[in-house]
N, C-alpha and C positions, 0 to 999 in steps of 0.2 A: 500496500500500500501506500500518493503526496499528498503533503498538506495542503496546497493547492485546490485539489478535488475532497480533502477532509479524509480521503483512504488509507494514511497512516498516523493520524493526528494522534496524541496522547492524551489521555484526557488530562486537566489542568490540575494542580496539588495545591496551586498559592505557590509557586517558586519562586525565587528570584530570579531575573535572565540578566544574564551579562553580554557587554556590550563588547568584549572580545572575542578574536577570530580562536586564539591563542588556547585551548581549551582539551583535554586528554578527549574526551565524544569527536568533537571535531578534527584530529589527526587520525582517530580511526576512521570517522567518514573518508576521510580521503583517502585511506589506504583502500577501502573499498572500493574507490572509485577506481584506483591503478589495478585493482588487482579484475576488473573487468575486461581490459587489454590483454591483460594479461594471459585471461581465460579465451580470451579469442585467436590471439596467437598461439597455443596451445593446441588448441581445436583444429588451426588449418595446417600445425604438425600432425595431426591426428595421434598427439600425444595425451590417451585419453585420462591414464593413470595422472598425471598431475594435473590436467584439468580437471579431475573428478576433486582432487584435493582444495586447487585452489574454491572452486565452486561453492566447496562446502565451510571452509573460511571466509568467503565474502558472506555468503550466507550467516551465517554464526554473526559476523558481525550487525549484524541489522538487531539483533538485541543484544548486543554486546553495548555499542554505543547509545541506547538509549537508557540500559539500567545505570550506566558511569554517571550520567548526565546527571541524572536523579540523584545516584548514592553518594555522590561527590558533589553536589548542587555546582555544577556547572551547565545547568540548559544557559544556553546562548541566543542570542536575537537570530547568530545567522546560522547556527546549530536545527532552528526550527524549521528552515529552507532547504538546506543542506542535504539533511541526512535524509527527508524524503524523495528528495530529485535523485539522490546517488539509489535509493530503493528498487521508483520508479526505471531511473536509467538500466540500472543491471538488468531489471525482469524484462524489461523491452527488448536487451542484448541477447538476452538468454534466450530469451524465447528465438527470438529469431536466427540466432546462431542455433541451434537446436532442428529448427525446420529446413534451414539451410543444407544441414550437413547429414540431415534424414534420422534423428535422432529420436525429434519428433515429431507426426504428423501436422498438417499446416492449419488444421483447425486453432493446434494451440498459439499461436499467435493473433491470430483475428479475439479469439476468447480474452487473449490480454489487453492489446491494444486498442480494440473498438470501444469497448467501456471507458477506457481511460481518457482517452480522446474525449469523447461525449459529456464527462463528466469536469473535465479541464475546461469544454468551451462553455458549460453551464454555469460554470465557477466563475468563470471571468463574465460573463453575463451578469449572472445577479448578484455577485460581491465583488467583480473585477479583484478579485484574487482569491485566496479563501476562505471559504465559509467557517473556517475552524470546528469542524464536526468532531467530536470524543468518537477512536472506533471502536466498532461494534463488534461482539460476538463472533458472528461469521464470519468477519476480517482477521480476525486472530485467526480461527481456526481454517481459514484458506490459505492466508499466509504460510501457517506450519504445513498444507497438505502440499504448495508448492516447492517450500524449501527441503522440504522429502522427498515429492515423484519425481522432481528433475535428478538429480543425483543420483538417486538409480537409474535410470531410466542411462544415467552416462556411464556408471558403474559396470551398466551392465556392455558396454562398447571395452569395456578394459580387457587385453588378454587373461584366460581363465576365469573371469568372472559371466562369460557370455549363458550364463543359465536362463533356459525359457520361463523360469517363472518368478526368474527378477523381471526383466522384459514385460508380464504380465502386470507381473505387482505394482512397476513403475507407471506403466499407464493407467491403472487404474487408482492409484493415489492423484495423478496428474489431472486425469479426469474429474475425480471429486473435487480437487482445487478449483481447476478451473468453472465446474459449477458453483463452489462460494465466491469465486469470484465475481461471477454475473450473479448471485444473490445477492452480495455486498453492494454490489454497483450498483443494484432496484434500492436497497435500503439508504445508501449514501444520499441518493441523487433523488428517493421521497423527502428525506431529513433536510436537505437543503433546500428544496421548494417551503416544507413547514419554518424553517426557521431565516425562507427571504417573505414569507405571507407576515410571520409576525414579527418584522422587522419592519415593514410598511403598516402595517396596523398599528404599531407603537409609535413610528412617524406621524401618522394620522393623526393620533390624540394628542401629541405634543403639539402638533400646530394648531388643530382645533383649538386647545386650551389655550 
């Protein structure tokens, strides 16, 4: 899930956010962000063994850097930007490096990208940026079902791991992901209509009054 669309927002604690770049969350965003190239040049060595690895480190990272944030009260102003667009970026890589190199089928890209799209140009419509939506249940749990069926799914491309029912298993974790996916995106993109209705309703009365 970006903040942008409210698909990996956190919900809010009262933190403080700092106004520096300079921050431990934000050095590992960025390592996740290298280690995205990383996994792509990997991939067109058809070096599956450490791209499974690197895959599963960039992944890890996506709650790695949000619990530091927290545990260490370093949310950041541009930590809140950041760490969703590098989320967003990778799943968009992956996925597509994935279809590209027949890992896997081409549905799973459309299943990523088309929500995400839709709900970035909704965003900038009615908050011209983000709604700051808390995510939801299904976001978490589609989340973990992607950061699991992709990695098998590559695991199973590794010499001696080629088992038919990792093959299996990974598509079909992938496939439930990708249907929380399109639940989470019906539930995102109702929650942001409700809470641009009573954002002009509260407009309303302010000026009435």
């Amino acid at each position: 899930m970006i903040r942008l669309i409210g698909a990996g927002t956190r919900p809010g604690r009262g933190e403080r956010v700092l106004d520096t770049f300079w921050t431990i969350p934000n050095l590992i965003t960025i390592l996740r962000f290298l280690g995205v190239p990383l996994f792509v040049w990997l991939i067109m060595r058809d070096d599956y063994g450490a791209a499974f690895i690197t895959l599963v480190l960039v992944g890890s990272t996506d709650w790695v850097d949000g619990y530091l944030a927290r545990r260490l009260d370093q949310v950041s102003a541009t930590g809140k930007w950041l760490d969703p667009v590098a989320d967003r970026l990778a799943l968009i890589i992956v996925a597509t490096v994935f279809v590209v190199d027949r890992i896997a089928p081409s549905w799973f890209i459309w299943a990523i990208v088309i929500p995400d799209l839709i709900l970035i140009i909704n965003s900038l419509i009615l908050f011209r940026g983000s709604p700051n939506l808390p995510v939801s249940n299904i976001g978490k749990i589609r989340t973990a079902l992607l950061l699991v069926g992709a990695p098998m799914l590559l695991l199973h491309k590794v010499p001696g791991f080629d088992y038919e029912w990792l093959a299996i298993a990974g598509n079909s974790v992938l496939v439930l992901g990708c249907i929380g996916h399109v639940a989470a995106f019906a539930g995102y993109l109702r929650a942001s209509w409700h809470k641009h209705r009573r954002q002009l309703e509260a407009a309303g009365e302010a000026h009435g009054s």
